[in-house]
C-alpha positions as CSV (number, residue, x, y, z in Angstrom):
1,X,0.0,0.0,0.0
2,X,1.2,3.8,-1.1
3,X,3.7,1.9,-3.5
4,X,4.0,4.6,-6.6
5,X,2.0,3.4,-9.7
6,X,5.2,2.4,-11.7
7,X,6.9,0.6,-9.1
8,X,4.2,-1.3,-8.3
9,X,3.7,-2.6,-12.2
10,X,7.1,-3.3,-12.2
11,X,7.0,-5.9,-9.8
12,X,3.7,-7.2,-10.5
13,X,4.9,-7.7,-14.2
14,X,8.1,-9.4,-12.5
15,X,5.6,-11.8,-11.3
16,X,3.3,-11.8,-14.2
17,X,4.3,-11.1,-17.4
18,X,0.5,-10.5,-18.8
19,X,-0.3,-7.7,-16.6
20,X,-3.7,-5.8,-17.8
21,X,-3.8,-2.3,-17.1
22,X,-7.1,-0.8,-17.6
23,X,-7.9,2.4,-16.2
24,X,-6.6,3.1,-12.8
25,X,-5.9,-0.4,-12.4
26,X,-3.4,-3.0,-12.7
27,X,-4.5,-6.8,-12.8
28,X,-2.9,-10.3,-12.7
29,X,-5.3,-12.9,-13.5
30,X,-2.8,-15.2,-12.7
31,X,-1.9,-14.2,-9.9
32,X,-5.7,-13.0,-8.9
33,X,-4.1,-9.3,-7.8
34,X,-5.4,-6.3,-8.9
35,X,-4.1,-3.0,-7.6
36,X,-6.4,0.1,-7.7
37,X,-3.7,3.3,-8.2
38,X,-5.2,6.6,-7.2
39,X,-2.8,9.5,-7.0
40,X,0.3,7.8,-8.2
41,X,0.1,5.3,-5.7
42,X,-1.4,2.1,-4.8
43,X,-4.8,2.7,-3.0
44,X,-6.3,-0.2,-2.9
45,X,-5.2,-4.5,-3.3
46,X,-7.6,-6.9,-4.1
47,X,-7.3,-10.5,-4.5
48,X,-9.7,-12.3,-6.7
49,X,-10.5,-16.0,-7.6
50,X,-10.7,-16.8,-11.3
51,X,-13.6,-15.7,-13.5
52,X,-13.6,-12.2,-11.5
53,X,-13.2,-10.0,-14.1
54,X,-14.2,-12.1,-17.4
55,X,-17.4,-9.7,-17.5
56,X,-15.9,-6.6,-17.5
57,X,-13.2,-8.6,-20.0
58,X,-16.0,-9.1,-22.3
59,X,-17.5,-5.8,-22.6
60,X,-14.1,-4.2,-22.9
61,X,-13.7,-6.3,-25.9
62,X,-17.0,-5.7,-27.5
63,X,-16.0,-2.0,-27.4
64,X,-12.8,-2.6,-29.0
65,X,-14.6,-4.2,-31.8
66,X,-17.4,-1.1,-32.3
């Protein structure tokens, strides 16, 4: 927590080199980590079990495709 933004992808891409970032956030479905980055820093660290973001994954897609 409070990491800076870039420090924090760092590592998580050390750990996982598929690392999404969309929006404010940076998430490892591998790992099931997402990190919520507010003000340059990490605000918030939620772990996740598998399927968690496959929704939001789909419509993402669907908007890269319109």
């Amino acid at each position: 927590m409070g990491m800076k933004s870039n420090e924090a992808k760092r590592v998580l891409k050390e750990l996982d080199p598929k690392v999404m970032d969309v929006a404010d956030t940076y998430i490892s479905c591998e790992l099931g980590i997402s990190l919520f980055i507010t003000y340059n820093r990490v605000e918030t660290v939620l772990v996740f079990e598998r399927g968690y973001y496959d929704e939001i994954f789909e419509l993402l897609a669907e908007m890269d495709d319109d």
